[in-house]
C-alpha angles and dihedrals in degrees: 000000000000117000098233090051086052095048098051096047083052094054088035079069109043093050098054087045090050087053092054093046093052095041091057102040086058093046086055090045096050090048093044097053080057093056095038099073118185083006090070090065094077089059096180097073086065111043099035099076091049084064088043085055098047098041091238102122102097082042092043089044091058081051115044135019097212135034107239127156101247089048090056108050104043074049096063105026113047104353092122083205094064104078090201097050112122087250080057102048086042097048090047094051085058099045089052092042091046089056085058099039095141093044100062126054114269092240095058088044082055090057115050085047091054092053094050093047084063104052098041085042116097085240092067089047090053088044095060094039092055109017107018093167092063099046085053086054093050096057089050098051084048090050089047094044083046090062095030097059088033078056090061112025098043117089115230087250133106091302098065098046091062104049088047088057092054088051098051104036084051091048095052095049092054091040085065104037090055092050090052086057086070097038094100093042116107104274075205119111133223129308076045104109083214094059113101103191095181101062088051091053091044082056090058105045083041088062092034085246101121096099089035098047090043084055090047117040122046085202103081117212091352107150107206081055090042086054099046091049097048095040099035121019114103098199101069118077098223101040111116081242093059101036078053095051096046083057103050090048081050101056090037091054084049095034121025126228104244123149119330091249089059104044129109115254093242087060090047095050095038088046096057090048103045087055092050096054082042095060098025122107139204100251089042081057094038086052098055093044130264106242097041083049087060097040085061090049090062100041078052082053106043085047087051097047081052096052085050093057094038093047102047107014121030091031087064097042090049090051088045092058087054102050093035115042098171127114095235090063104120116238114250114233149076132286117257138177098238129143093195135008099251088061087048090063097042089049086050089053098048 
C-alpha cells in the first residue's frame, strides 16, 4: 500500500472518531448541567474542562472572554475557525477519504459526505440552535454507521489495519483525556460532602460506558471503580486496555513480531505499553498520582502516533525523494484543517 493511501485511511479514521467523541462529551455535558441544580450556575466548571480535553482554551480564550454553555458549544461543534469543531473533524475525515476514494467501499465514502453536507447545510445550524441534544445524536448514528459499514465493506488487508489503528488511537487518547477531566475530583462516595456522583456519571455517558459499568460493578458510581473500568479493563471497546490491545493486534497483523532486534519501533512501543497497563493496578495507579499517571498515558500515546508516521509514512517519503528527485514528485501525507503548521502537529496530538 502507498503511504499516502495508508496515512489518509488512518486520519480518515481518527477524524470521524474525534467527531463522535466530541459529539458525545457535549451531549453528557448538556445532560449533566439539568441534573446539577444550583451547581449549573457557576457554567465554567463545566465547560472548562470540555475545552481542557479538547486542547481549545488558549483558542477558546482569543474568542470568547467568558466560558458560558452556548459559547462552547457553537465553539466546538459548527464554528469553521475552530479546527477541532465537530464541522472541522468531519470535514477533515472527507477530504482524507476522498483522496482514497478508490480504496474504500462506495457506500462508507456516502456516508462520510453525507454527513458533511449536513453539518455544513443551514438545516444542522437550525438543529443546534433549537434542539442541540438531537444534532449531537445525529453525528453519533452517522459515526457509528461510519464503523459499522467500514466492519463489513472493508477487506481484512492493509486498509483495514490501518483504519483500525486511527480509531483506536484516537479512542485511547479521549478515553484519557476525559478521565483527566475527573483527577482532581474527590475519589470519596456519597454521604461524603466531597463526592460529586454526577460527574462520575457525566464520565461514563460521556465513554458510552453507563449500561456496561451498572452490569459490571455492584458498586454503583464508585470512582475508583469508575477509573479501573474505563483505564483497565480489556472487555469493554472503549477502555484505554482494549483500545491498546486492538492496536497492538493491528501493527502485528502489518508488521510482524520477530526478534527484538528486528521489530519496528510502533510494535515495540505498543508492545511496552500494552504489558504495563496488563500488569498495573489501581492502587499502583492511585499511588503515583492520577492525574501524572495520565499524563504519562498521553505522552505513550503521542510517541506511539510519531513511530506510526516515521515507520510508514515519512520513512517512505523520505525514500521517494531519494529515488525521485524530480519537482513534480507529490508530497506523502493526510489532509488536515490546519492554518500553520504548528497547529497541524498539536491537532495531530489531540
Amino acid at each position: 500500500m502507498l503511504s499516502r493511501v495508508a496515512d489518509s485511511i488512518y486520519w480518515m479514521a481518527r477524524y470521524m472518531e474525534r467527531a463522535e467523541n466530541l459529539s458525545r462529551l457535549l451531549l453528557s455535558t448538556q445532560d449533566l448541567l439539568l441534573d446539577a441544580g444550583e451547581e449549573a450556575a457557576d457554567e465554567s466548571q463545566f465547560w472548562g474542562p470540555i475545552l481542557m480535553t479538547t486542547g481549545d482554551e488558549e483558542r477558546y480564550a482569543k474568542t470568547y472572554s467568558t466560558i458560558e454553555g452556548e459559547l462552547v458549544a457553537d465553539f466546538l461543534a459548527l464554528r469553521a475557525d475552530n479546527p477541532n469543531s465537530i464541522l472541522n473533524c468531519v470535514r477533515a475525515a472527507r477530504e482524507n477519504a476522498r483522496t482514497v476514494r478508490d480504496q474504500i467501499s462506495d457506500e462508507l465514502w456516502e456516508c462520510i459526505n453525507g454527513l458533511r453536507l449536513f453539518l455544513e447545510s443551514p438545516e444542522a445550524a437550525a438543529l443546534h440552535q433549537s434542539q442541540r441534544a438531537s444534532f449531537y445524536e445525529r453525528v453519533l448514528v452517522a459515526s457509528y454507521q461510519f464503523q459499522g459499514i467500514a466492519s463489513s465493506t472493508t477487506p481484512r488487508d492493509e486498509s483495514w489495519h490501518f483504519l483500525r489503528l486511527g480509531l483506536c488511537l484516537e479512542r485511547a487518547d479521549k478515553t484519557t483525556r476525559l478521565i483527566d477531566t475527573c483527577s482532581a475530583i474527590s475519589l470519596d462516595m456519597p454521604p461524603n460532602p466531597l463526592a460529586r456522583p454526577l460527574r462520575w456519571a457525566a464520565l461514563l455517558r460521556s465513554s458510552s460506558a453507563w449500561h456496561a459499568f451498572q452490569a459490571y460493578s455492584s458498586n454503583k458510581l464508585n470512582p475508583v471503580d469508575i477509573v479501573e473500568y474505563l483505564l483497565l479493563n480489556d472487555t469493554f471497546p472503549r477502555s484505554f486496555a482494549w483500545c491498546i490491545e486492538a492496536m497492538h493486534t493491528a501493527l502485528i497483523s502489518l508488521c510482524g513480531s520477530g526478534r527484538l532486534e528486528d521489530m519496528k519501533a510502533p510494535v515495540r512501543l505498543l508492545g511496552r505499553l500494552r504489558a504495563d497497563i496488563a500488569y498495573i493496578t489501581m492502587e499502583e495507579v492511585l499511588k503515583e498520582g492520577l492525574h501524572e499517571f495520565i499524563d504519562q498515558l498521553q505522552s505513550k500515546l503521542n510517541d506511539i502516533g510519531a513511530s506510526f508516521f516515521q515507520t510508514f509514512v515519512n520513512y517512505a517519503d523520505i525514500t521517494a525523494e531519494i529515488e525521485d528527485t524530480s519537482s513534480s514528485a507529490l508530497p506523502v501525507g493526510a489532509w488536515h484543517k490546519a492554518v500553520d503548521d504548528n497547529m497541524q502537529i498539536q491537532q495531530q496530538q489531540q
